[in-house]
C-alpha positions as CSV (number, residue, x, y, z in Angstrom):
1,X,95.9,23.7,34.2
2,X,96.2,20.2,35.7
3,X,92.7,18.0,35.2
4,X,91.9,14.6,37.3
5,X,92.3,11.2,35.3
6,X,90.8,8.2,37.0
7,X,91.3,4.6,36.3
8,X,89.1,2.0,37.3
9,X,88.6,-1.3,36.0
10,X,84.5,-1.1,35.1
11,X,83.1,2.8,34.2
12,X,80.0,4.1,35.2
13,X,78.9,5.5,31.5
14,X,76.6,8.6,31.7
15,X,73.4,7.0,30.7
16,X,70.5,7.8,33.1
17,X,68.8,4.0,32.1
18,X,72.3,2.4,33.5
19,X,73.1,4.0,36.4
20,X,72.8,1.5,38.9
21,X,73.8,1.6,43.0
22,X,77.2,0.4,43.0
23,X,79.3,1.8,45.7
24,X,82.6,2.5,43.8
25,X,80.8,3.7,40.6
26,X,78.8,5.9,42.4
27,X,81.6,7.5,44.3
28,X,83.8,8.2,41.2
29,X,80.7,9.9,39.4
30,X,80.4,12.0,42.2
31,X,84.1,13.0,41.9
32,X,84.5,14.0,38.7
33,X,80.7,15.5,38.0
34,X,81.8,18.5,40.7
35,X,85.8,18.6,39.1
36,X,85.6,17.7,35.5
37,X,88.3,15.2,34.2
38,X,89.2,12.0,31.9
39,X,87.7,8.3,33.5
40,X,89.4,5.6,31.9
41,X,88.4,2.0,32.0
42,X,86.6,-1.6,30.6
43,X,83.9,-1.0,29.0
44,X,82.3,-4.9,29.7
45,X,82.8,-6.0,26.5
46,X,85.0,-8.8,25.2
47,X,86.1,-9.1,21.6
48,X,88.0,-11.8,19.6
49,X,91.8,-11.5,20.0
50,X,92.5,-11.0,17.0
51,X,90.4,-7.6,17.1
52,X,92.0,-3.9,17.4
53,X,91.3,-3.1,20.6
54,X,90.9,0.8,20.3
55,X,89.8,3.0,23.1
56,X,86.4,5.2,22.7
57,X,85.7,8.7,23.9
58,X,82.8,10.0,25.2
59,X,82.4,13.8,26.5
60,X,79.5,14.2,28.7
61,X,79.2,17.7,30.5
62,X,82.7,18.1,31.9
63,X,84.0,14.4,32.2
64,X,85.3,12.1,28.9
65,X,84.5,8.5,29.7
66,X,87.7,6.4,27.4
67,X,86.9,3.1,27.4
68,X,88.0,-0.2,25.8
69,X,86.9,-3.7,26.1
70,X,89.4,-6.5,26.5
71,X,90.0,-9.9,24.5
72,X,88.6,-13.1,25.5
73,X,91.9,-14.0,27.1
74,X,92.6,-10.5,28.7
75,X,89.3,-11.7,30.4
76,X,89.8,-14.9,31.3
77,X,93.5,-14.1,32.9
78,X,93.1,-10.6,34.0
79,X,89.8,-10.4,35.3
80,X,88.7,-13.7,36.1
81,X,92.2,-15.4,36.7
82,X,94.4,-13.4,38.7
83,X,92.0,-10.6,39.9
84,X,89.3,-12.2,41.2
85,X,90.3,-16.1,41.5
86,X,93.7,-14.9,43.4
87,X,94.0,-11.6,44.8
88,X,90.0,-11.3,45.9
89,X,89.9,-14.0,47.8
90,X,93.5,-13.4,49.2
91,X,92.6,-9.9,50.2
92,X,89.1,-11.4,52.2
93,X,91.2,-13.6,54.3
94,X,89.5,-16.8,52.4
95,X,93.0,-17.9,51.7
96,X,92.0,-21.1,50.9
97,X,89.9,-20.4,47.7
98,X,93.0,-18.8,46.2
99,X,94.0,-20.2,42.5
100,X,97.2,-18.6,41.1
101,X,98.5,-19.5,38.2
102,X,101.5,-17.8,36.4
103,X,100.4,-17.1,32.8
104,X,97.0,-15.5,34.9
105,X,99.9,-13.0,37.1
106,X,101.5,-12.4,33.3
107,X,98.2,-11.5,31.7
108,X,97.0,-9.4,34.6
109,X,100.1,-7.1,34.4
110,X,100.1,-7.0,30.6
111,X,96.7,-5.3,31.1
112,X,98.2,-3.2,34.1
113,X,100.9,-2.2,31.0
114,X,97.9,-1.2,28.0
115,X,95.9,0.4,30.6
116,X,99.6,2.9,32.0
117,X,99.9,3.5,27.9
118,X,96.9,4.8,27.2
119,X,97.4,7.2,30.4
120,X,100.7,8.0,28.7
121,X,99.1,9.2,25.4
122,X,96.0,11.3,27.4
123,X,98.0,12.9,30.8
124,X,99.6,16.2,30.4
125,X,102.7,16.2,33.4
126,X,100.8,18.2,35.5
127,X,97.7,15.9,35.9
128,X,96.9,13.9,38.5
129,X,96.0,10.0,38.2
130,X,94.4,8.6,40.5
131,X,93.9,4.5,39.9
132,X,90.9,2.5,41.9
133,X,91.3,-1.1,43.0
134,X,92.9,-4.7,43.1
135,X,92.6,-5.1,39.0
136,X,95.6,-2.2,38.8
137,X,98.3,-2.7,41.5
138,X,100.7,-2.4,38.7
139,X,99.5,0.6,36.7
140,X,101.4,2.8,38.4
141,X,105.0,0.8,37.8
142,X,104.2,0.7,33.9
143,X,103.6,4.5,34.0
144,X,106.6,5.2,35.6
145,X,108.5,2.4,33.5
146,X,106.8,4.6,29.9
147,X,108.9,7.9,32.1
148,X,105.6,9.3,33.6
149,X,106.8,11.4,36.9
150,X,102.7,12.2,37.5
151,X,101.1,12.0,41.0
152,X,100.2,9.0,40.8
153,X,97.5,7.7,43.9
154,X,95.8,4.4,44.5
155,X,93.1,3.8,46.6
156,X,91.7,0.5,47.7
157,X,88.3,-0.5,48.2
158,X,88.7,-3.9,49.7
159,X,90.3,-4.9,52.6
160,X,94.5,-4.7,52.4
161,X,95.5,-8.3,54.0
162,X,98.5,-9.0,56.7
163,X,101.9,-10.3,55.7
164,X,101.6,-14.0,56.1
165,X,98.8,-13.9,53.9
166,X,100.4,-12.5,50.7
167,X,103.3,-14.6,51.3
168,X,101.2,-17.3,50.7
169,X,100.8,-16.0,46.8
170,X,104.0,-16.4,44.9
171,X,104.9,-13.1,43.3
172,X,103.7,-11.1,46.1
173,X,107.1,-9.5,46.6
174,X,106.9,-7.9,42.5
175,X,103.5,-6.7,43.7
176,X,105.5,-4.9,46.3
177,X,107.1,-2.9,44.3
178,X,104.4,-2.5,42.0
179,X,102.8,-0.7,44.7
180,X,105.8,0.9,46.0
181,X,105.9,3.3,42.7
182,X,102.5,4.9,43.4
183,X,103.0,8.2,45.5
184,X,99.6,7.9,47.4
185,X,98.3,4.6,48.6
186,X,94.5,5.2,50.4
187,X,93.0,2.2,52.5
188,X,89.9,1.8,53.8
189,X,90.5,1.4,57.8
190,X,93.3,2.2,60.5
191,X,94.0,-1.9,60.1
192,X,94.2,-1.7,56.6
193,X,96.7,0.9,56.5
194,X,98.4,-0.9,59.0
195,X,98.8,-3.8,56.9
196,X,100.3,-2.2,54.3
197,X,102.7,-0.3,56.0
198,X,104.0,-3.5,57.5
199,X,104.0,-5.2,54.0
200,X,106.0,-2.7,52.0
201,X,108.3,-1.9,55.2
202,X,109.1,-6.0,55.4
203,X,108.9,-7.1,51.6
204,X,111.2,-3.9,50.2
205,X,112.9,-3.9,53.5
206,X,112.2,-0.1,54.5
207,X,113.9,0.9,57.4
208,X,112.9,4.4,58.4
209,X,109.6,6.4,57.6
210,X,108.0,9.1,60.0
211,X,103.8,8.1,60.6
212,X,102.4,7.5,57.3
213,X,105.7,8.2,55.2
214,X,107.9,5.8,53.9
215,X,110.8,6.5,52.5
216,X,112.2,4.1,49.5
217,X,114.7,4.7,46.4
218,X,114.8,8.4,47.2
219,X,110.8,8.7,46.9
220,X,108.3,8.8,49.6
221,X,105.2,7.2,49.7
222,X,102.2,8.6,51.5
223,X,99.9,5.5,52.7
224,X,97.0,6.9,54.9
225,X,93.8,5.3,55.9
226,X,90.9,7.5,53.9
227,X,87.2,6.2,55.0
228,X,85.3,6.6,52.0
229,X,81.4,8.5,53.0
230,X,78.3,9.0,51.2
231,X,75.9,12.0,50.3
232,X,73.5,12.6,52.9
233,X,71.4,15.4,51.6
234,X,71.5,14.1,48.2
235,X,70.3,10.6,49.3
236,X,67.4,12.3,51.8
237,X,65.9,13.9,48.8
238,X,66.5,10.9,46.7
239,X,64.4,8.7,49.2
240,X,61.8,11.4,50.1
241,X,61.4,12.2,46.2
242,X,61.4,8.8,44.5
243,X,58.3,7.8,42.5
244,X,59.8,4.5,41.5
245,X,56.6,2.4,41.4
246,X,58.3,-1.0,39.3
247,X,60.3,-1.9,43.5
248,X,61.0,-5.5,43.6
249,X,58.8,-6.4,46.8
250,X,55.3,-6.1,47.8
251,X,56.1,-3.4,50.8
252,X,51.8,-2.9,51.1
253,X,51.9,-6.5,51.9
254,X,55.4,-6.9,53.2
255,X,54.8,-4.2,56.0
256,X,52.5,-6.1,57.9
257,X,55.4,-7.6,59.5
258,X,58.8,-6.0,60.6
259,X,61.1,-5.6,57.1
260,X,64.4,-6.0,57.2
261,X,66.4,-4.7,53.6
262,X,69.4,-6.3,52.6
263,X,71.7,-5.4,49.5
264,X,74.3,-7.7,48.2
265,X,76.4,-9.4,45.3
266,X,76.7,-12.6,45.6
267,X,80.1,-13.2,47.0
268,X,81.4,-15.6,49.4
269,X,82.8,-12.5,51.3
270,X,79.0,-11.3,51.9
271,X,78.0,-13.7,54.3
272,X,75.0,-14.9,52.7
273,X,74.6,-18.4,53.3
274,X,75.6,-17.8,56.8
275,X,72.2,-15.5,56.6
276,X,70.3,-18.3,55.6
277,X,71.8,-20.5,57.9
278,X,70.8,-18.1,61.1
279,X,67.0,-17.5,59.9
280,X,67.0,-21.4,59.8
281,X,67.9,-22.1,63.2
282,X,65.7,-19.0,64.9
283,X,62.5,-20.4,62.7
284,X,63.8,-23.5,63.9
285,X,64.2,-23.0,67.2
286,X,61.8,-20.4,67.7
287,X,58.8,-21.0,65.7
288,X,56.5,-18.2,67.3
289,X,58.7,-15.4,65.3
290,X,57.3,-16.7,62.1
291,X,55.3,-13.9,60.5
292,X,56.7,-11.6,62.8
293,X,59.0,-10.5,60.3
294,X,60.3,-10.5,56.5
295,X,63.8,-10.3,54.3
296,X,63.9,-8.3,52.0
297,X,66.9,-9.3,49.6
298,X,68.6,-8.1,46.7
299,X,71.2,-10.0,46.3
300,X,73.0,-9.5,42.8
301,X,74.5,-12.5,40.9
302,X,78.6,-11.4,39.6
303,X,81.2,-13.5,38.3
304,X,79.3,-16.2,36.9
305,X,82.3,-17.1,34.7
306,X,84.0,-17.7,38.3
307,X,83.2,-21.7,38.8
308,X,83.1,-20.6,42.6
309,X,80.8,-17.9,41.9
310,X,78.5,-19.8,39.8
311,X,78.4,-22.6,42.7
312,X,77.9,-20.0,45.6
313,X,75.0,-18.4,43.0
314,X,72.8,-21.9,42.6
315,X,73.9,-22.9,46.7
316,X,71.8,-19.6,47.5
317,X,69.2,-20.2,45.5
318,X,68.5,-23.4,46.5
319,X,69.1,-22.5,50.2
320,X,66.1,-19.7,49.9
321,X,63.9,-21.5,48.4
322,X,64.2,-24.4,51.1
323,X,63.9,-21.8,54.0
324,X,60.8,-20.1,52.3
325,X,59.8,-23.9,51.5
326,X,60.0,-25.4,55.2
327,X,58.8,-22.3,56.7
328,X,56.2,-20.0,54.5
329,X,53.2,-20.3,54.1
330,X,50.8,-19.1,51.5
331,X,50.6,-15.5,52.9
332,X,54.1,-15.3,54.3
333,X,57.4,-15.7,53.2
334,X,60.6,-15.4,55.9
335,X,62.8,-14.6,52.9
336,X,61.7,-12.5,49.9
337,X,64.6,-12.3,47.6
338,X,65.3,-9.9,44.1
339,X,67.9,-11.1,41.6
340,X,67.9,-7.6,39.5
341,X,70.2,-4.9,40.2
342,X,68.4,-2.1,41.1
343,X,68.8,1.5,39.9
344,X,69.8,4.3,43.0
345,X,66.7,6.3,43.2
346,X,64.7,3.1,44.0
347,X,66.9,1.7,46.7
348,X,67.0,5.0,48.4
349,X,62.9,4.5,48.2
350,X,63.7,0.8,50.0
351,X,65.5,1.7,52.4
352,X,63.6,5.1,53.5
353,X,60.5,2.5,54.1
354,X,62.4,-0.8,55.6
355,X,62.1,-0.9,59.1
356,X,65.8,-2.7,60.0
357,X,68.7,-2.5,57.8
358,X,71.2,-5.9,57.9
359,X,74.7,-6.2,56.7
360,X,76.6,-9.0,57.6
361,X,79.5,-9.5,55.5
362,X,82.3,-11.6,56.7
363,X,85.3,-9.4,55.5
364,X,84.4,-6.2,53.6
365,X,86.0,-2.9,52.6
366,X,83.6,-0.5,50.9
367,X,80.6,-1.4,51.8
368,X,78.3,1.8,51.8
369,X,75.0,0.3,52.6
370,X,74.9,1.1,56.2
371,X,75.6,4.7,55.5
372,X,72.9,5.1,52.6
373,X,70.4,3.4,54.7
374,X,71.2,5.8,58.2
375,X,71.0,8.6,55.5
376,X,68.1,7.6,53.6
């Protein structure tokens, strides 16, 4: 009987304590808790180099978590260099933040390669794989490179950029046919699926396909546009139910003015300064909406090895505490902002009592706040 194997660069470990509210980690649990199956992936840690980097198993109910951490320069290349200094910033359109640097590209697939081996040794041929994200565009070519003829699928949770923009990063046409040995690739949007088409038809020069086919080396490659949803039942009794008393704001005191809840990393992508920058000019402009109103922020710090995201991290700081500084007073603060990740059951509780919901990211691909907050 075939089982599900997922691979995703960060796993959501089954300990009640840890579960936190991020989208894709959420989604995945959900997955496998109703179908069983194997979810492989970092475990966060970094170890010296010179340390055997062995992968641990953990059965929990009907899913084993095998995880691994990675060496300080498997970090620093794969995950900080060419993931998130290259192909995040590509794939936001922010084009110009975009450091590539070759031995980063080599490192990144190296850890595409460990990651297909260690599928090799668990997947039986009849499983499916189904790999999550811009960290593994290349799992899928090492796998098939170790003789793997799985179903292979990808899905992508960010937004999949136009032509001219990966032509702009060196080995974009490798990355082409990376991708091109998945048999599934799943976008977020219509556009995104779009995009993709019209970069593997152009870079691998595809001729003919028929709607969401292509056709390429005597394979075809299914790339479809797969919206990914929420729970809304699940999430209704989560915010109706929730006794979570340690929440990050005063809401007692907070709700004698309109609250509007906003959840975020802190990522260029978010649009967070812009935020800033738009309560500064309405206060500015229009001073009798003071105490009218309050933000409610979590905004969650990532990345901080990233120079950029350690920058954006201490700009937006600094920019909160000269809005609140200008403009609040001793019983009112415009923008009331929470560093701490906060665990599900409790955000389902802030959002059930917030009276607006803002999201205003500047490019985004799964972003399941809206939908939590409608639901809750």
């Amino acid at each position: 009987m075939s089982k599900l194997i997922v691979l995703s660069n960060r796993v959501n470990l089954p300990n009640p304590e840890s579960m936190k509210a991020g989208g894709l980690a959420v989604a995945l649990q959900d997955a496998l808790q109703d179908i069983g199956g194997i979810w492989v992936g970092w475990n966060g840690s970094r170890v010296d180099q010179n340390k055997e980097q062995k992968f641990q198993i953990l059965k929990h109910q009907n899913v084993e978590y095998h995880t691994s951490a990675l060496s300080e320069a498997q970090y620093q290349g794969y995950y900080c260099g060419f993931s998130n200094n290259a192909l995040w910033p590509l794939m936001h359109d922010q084009h110009q933040r975009v450091e590539y640097q070759p031995q980063d590209f080599k490192t990144y697939k190296d850890v595409n390669l460990r990651f297909a081996k260690h599928l090799k040794q668990v997947a039986s041929p009849h499983d499916i794989i189904w790999i999550h994200d811009y960290h593994f565009l290349s799992v899928a070519h090492y796998c098939r490179k170790l003789g793997m003829r799985n179903r292979i699928g990808f899905f992508l949770h960010i937004p999949f950029p136009e032509l001219k923009l990966w032509q702009t990063l060196p080995p974009y046409q490798e990355l082409a046919r990376h991708l091109a040995d998945f048999d599934v690739i799943g976008l977020q949007t219509p556009r995104d699926q779009a995009n993709c088409i019209d970069f593997l038809e152009q870079v691998l020069n595809i001729q003919h396909r028929n709607d969401e086919i292509l056709s390429y080396q005597s394979r075809r490659i299914y790339v479809k546009a797969y919206p990914i949803g929420v729970h809304p039942a699940q999430i209704q009794k989560q915010a109706a139910e929730s006794q979570v008393t340690d929440l990050p704001f005063d809401l007692d005191k907070a709700h004698a003015h309109k609250t509007i809840i906003s959840v975020d990393r802190i990522d260029y992508s978010k649009g967070l300064l812009e935020k800033i920058h738009a309560f500064q000019e309405l206060l500015d402009e229009q001073p009798e909406f003071k105490n009218q109103f309050q933000q409610l922020q979590i905004a969650c710090p990532c990345r901080l090895d990233v120079n950029s995201y350690k920058k954006l991290y201490e700009q937006f700081q600094a920019a909160v505490q000269n809005l609140n500084h200008q403009h609040g007073n001793a019983n009112w603060l415009p923008f009331d902002c929470s560093y701490d990740t906060l665990g599900h059951e409790a955000l389902m509780q802030l959002y059930r009592k917030a009276d607006i919901c803002w999201v205003n990211s500047i490019r985004d691909g799964m972003n399941l706040v809206a939908k939590e907050y409608i639901a809750a």
